[in-house]
Wavefront OBJ file of the C-alpha trace (Angstrom):
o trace
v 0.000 0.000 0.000
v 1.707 3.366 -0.986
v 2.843 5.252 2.315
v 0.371 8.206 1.896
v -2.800 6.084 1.424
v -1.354 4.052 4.454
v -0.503 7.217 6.689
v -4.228 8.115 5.973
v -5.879 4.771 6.659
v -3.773 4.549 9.951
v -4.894 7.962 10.974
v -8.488 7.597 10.220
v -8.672 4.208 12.394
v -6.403 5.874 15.065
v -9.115 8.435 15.650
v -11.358 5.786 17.016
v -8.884 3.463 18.627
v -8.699 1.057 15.553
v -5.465 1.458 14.668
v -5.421 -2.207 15.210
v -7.122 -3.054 12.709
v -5.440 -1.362 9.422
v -3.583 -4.586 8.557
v -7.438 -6.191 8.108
v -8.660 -3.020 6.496
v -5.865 -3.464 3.499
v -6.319 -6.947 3.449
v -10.157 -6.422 3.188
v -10.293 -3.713 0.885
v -7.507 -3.209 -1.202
v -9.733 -0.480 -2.689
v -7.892 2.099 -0.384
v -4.749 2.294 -1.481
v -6.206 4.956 -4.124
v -7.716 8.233 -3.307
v -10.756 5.593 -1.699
v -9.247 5.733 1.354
v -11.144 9.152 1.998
v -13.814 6.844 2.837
v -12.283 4.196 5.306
v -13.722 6.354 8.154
v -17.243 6.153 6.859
v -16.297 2.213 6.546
v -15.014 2.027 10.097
v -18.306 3.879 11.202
v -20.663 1.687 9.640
v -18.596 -0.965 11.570
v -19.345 0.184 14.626
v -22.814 1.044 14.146
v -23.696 -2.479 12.749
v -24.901 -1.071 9.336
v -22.134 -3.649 8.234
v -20.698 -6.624 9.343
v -16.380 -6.670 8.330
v -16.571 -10.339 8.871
v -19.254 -11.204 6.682
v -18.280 -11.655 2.970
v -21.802 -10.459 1.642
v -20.961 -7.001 3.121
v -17.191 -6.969 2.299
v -18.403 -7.220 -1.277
v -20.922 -5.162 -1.668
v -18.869 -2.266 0.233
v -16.147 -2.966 -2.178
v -18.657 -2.661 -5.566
v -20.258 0.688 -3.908
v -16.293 2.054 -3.271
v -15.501 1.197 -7.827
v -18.599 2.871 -7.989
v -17.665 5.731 -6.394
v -14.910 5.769 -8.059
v -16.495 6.227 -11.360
v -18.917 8.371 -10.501
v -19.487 11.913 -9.196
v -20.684 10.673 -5.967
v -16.845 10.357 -5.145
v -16.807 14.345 -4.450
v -20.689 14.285 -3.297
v -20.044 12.195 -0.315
v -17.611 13.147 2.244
v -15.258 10.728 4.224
v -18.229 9.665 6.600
v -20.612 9.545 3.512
v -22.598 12.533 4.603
v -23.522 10.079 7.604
v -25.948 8.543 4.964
v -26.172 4.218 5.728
v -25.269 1.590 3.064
v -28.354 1.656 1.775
v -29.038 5.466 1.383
v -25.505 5.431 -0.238
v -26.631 2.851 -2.820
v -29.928 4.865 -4.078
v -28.199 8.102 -4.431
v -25.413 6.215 -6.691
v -28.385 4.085 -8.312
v -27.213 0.763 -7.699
v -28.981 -1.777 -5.979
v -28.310 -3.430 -2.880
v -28.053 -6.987 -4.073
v -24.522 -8.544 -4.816
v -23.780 -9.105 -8.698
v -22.394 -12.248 -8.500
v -25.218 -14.512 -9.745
v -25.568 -12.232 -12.708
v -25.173 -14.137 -16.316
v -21.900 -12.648 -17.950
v -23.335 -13.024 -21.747
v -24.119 -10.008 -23.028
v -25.932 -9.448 -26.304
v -24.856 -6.526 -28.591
v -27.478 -4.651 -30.759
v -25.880 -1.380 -31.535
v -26.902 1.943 -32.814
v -24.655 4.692 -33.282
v -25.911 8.586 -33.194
v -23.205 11.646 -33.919
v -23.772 13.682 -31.160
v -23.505 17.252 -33.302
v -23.658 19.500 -30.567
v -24.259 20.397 -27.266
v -27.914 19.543 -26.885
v -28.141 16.307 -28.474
v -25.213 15.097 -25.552
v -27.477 16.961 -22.642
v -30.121 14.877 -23.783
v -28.467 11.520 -22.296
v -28.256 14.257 -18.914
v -30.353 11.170 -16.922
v -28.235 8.142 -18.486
v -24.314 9.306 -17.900
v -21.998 11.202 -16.127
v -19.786 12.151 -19.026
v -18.056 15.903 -18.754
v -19.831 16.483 -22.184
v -23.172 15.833 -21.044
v -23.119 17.180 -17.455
v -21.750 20.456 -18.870
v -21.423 22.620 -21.910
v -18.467 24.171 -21.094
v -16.598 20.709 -20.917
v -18.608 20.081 -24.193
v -16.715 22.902 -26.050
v -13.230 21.830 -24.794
v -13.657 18.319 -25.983
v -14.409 19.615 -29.111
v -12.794 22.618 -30.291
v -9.961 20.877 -31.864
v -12.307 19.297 -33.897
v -12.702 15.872 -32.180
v -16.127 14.634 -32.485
v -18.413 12.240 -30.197
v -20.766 9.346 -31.090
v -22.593 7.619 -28.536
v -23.334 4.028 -28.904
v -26.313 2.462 -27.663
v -27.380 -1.255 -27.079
v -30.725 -2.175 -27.928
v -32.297 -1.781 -24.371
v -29.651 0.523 -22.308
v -32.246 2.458 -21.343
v -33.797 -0.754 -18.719
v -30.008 -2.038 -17.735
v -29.786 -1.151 -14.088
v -26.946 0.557 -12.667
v -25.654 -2.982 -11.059
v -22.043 -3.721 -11.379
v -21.994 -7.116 -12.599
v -19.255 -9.486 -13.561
v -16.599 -8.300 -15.130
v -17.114 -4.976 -14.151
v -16.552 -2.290 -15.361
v -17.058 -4.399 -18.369
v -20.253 -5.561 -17.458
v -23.823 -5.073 -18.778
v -24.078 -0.943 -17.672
v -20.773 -0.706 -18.918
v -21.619 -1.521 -22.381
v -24.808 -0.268 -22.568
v -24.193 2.688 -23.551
v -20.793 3.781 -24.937
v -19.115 7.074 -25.842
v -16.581 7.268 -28.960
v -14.385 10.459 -29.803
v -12.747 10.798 -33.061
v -10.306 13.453 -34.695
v -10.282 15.459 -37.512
v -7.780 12.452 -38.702
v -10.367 9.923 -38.343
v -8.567 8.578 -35.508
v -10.529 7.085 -32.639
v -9.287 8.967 -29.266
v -11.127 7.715 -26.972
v -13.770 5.004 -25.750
v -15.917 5.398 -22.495
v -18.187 2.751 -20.816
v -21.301 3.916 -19.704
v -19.611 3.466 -16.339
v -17.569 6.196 -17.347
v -14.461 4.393 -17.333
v -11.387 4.512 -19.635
v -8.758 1.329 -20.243
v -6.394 1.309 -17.091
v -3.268 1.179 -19.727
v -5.294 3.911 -22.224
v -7.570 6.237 -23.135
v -10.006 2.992 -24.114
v -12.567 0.856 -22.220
v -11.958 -1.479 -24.969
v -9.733 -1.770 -27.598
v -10.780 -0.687 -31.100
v -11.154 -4.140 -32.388
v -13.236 -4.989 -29.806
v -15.480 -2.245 -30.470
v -15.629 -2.857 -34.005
v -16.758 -6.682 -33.444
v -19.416 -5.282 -31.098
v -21.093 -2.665 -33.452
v -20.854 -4.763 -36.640
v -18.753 -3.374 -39.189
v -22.033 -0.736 -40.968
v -21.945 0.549 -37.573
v -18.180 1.171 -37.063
v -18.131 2.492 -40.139
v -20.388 5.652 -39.350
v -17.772 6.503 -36.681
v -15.383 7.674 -39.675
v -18.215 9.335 -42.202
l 1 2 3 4 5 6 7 8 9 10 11 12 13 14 15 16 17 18 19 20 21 22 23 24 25 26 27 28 29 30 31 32 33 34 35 36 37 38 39 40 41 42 43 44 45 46 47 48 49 50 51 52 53 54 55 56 57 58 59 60 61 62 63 64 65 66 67 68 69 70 71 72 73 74 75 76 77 78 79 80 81 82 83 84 85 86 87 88 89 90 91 92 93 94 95 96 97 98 99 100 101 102 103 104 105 106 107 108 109 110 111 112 113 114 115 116 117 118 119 120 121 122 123 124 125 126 127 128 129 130 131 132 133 134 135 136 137 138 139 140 141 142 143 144 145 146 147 148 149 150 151 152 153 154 155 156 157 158 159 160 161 162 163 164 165 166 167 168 169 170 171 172 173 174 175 176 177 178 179 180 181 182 183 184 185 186 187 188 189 190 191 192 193 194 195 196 197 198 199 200 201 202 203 204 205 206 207 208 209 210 211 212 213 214 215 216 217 218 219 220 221 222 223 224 225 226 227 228
């Protein structure tokens, strides 16, 4: 664990006479050695409250999908280290996922893909209710992205507007994740960029997937509208 994530996490416990307990912390939720460990506190709270149970595996993962969540999300700088003293479950509505674990979710996903050019700033605020993406949430962010001439197409799977915000296996390449997927493109034709719905980028790039994967899952009529 890197020393100022692990300075952080022992301080937060300290404060309540947990110190103790960081060793089972990392081990439990290796989630916190990233800018997550603002919410160990919260963590330890719930703890101690019995909202959660640290030695039950049910609650060890579902604390562990609501932290990637957070981390993908803009409840990351909504909540604050003690989640606005909101409980697990109040956490989980404002993020919209449910309270169920994923893990008997099927891992087959079916791809039926349309692809719409998102020509300006209205067309992305009208996914407002579906995404987080900068160029939806804000028009300023919108004009950035774009003034070098990149442009955006947003690709849609046949139902992505019933797929419930539920990480499921795999995530963030899960069901959400691909339901609804962002592409930029330059002036070059050259494809910048690829968001999950999740709004997540590759850990290694600027892509969720790679561009041959993308091209498999639009069909190749589809792919090709990215470059008209």
């Amino acid at each position: 664990m890197q020393e100022k994530y692990l300075n952080y996490l022992t301080h937060s416990l300290k404060e309540y006479g947990e110190d103790q307990q960081v060793n089972k912390y990392v081990d439990l939720f290796p989630e916190l050695d990233s800018r997550l460990v603002k919410f160990a506190e919260g963590i330890l709270l719930w703890n101690k409250k019995s909202l959660i149970n640290l030695d039950n595996p049910d609650d060890v993962s579902r604390i562990r999908i609501m932290l990637r969540v957070l981390d993908e999300t803009p409840g990351f700088d909504f909540f604050d280290n003690v989640f606005n003293e909101a409980d697990p479950d109040t956490v989980c509505e404002i993020i919209g996922i449910s309270s169920v674990s994923p893990m008997g979710q099927s891992g087959t996903i079916e791809y039926d893909f349309s692809v719409e050019k998102i020509k300006n700033y209205d067309d992305a605020y009208s996914y407002l209710e579906a995404v987080s993406w900068c160029i939806v949430i804000s028009e300023e962010s919108f004009k950035a992205y774009t003034a070098n001439g990149n442009r955006f197409y947003f690709c849609s799977n046949s139902d992505w507007r019933d797929i419930p915000c539920v990480p499921g296996i795999g995530f963030p390449k899960d069901a959400y994740g691909y339901s609804l997927i962002a592409v930029e493109v330059t002036p070059d034709h050259q494809i910048s960029s690829i968001t999950s719905r999740w709004n997540t980028c590759g850990e290694e790039s600027e892509h969720f997937i790679s561009e041959q994967e993308l091209r498999t899952i639009l069909g190749e009529e589809n792919y090709k509208k990215l470059f008209v």
